[in-house]
C-alpha positions as CSV (number, residue, x, y, z in Angstrom):
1,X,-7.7,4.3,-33.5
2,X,-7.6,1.2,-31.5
3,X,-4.7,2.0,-29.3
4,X,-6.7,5.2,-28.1
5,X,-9.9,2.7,-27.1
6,X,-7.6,1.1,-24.7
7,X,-6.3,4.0,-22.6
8,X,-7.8,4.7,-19.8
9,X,-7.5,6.9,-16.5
10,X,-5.6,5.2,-13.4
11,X,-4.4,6.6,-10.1
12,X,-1.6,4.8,-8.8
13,X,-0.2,4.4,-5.6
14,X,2.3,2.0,-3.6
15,X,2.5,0.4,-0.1
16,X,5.7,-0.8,1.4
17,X,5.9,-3.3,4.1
18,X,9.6,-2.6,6.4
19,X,10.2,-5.6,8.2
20,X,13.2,-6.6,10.5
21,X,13.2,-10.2,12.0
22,X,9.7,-10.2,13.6
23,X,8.7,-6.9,13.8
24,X,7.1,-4.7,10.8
25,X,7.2,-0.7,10.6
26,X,3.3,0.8,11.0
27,X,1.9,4.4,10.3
28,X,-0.4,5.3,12.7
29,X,-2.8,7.8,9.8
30,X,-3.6,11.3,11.1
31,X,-6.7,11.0,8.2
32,X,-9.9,11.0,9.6
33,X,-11.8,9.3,6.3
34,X,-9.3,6.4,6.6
35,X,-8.1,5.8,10.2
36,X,-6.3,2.8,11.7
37,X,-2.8,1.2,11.1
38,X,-1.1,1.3,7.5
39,X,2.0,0.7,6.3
40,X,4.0,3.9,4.8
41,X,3.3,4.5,0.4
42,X,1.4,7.0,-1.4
43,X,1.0,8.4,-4.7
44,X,3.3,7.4,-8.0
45,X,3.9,10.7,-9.0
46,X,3.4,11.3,-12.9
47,X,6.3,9.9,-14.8
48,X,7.8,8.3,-11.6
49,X,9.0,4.9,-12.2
50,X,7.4,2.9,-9.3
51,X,10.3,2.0,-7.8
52,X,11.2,4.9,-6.8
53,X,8.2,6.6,-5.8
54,X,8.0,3.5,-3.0
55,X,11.3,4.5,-2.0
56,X,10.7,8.2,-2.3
57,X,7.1,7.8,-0.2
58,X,8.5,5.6,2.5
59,X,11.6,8.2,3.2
60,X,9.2,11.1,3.4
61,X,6.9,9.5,6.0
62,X,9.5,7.0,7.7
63,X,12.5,9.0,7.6
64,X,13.7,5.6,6.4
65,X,15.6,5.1,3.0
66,X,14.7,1.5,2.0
67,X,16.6,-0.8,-0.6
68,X,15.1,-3.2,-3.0
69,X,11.9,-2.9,-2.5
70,X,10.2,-6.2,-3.8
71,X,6.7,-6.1,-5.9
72,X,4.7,-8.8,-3.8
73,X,0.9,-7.8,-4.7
74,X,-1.5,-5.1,-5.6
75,X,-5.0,-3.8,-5.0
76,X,-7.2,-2.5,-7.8
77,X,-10.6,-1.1,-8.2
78,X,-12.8,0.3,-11.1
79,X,-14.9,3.8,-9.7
80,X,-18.6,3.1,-10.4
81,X,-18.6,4.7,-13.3
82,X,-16.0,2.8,-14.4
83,X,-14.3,5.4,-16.2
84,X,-11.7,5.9,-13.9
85,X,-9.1,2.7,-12.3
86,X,-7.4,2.7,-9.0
87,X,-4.1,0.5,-8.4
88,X,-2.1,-0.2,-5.4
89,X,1.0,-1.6,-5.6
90,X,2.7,-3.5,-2.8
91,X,6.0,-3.8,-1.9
92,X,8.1,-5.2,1.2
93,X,11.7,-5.1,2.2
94,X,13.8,-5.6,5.6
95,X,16.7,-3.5,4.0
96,X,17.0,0.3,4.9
97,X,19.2,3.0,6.8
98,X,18.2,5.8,8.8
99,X,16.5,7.1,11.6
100,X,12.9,6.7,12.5
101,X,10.8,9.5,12.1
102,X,7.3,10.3,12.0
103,X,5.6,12.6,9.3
104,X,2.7,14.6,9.3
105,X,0.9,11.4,8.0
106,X,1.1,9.7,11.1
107,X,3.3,8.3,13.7
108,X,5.2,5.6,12.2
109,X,6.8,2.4,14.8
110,X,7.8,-0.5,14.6
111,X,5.6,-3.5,16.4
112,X,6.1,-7.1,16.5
113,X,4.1,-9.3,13.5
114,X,2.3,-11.6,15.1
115,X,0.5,-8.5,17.4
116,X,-1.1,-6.5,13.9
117,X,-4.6,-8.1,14.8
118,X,-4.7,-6.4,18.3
119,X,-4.7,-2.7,16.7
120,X,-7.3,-0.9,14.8
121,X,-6.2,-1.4,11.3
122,X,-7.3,0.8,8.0
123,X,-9.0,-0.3,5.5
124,X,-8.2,-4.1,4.4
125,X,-4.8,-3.7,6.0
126,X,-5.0,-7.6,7.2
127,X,-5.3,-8.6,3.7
128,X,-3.4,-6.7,2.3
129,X,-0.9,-8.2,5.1
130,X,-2.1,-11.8,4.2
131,X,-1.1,-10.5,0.4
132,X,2.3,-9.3,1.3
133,X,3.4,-12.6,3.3
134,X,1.5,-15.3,1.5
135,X,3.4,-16.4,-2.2
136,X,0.3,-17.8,-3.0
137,X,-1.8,-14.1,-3.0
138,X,-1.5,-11.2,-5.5
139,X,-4.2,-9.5,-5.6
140,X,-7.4,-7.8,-3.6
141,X,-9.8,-7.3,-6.0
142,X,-13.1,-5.0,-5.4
143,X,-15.7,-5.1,-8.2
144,X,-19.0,-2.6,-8.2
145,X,-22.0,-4.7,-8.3
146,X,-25.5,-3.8,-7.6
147,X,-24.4,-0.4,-6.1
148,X,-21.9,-1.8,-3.9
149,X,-18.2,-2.8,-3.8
150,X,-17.8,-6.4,-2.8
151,X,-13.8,-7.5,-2.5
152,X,-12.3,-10.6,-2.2
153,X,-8.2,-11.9,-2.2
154,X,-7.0,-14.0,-4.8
């Protein structure tokens, strides 16, 4: 069956970018494999449209409920093995209600754009940034060659 050869395992997850004016909301992670500043997101739960697992994710560790989230970009790898995809996709909006809290993901605050470079950032967070701002970006890309991931932004 040819439609069977095509199916193939994926993790999916989301990332939402909160933004008012000049200043962005951050998660300060509590995990230790992937410290730094992120932006609120997490797993699409199974059949959860993505839509609302982004809203879902960002009121459970924001405290936030967010409007119209907007697909800007995502961020895809294939394990080594290549049995198995992972895809991240990101979102951003400056429309939401509510009030701020923190989860037990992280502290979560707001800080102004232009000062993201001074923190310690997770994984990629700049590019992912560059993704989420930039028209011209939509993806970050990591391949598995030669026993090593090597990324790049396109």
């Amino acid at each position: 069956n040819l439609l069977m050869n095509r199916k193939q395992l994926a993790t999916i997850t989301n990332m939402c970018l909160v933004y008012s004016g000049d200043k962005i909301l951050v998660q300060e992670r509590n995990k230790k494999d992937w410290p730094g500043l992120t932006f609120p997101g997490g797993h699409v739960e199974k059949g959860e449209n993505f839509i609302a697992s982004v809203i879902r994710e960002v009121k459970e560790e924001t405290g936030l409920t967010i409007y119209d989230p907007l697909l800007c970009g995502m961020e895809e790898y294939k394990a080594d093995n290549n049995d198995e995809r992972y895809l991240m996709l990101f979102y951003k909006t400056d429309k939401f209600e509510g009030e701020l809290k923190s989860s037990k993901e992280g502290k979560v605050f707001w800080i102004n754009k232009d000062d993201l470079l001074k923190y310690e950032l997770s994984l990629d967070l700049d590019r992912i940034y560059k993704i989420m701002t930039d028209d011209s970006l939509s993806e970050l890309i990591y391949e598995y060659k030669n026993g090593e991931y090597i990324s790049y932004i396109k």
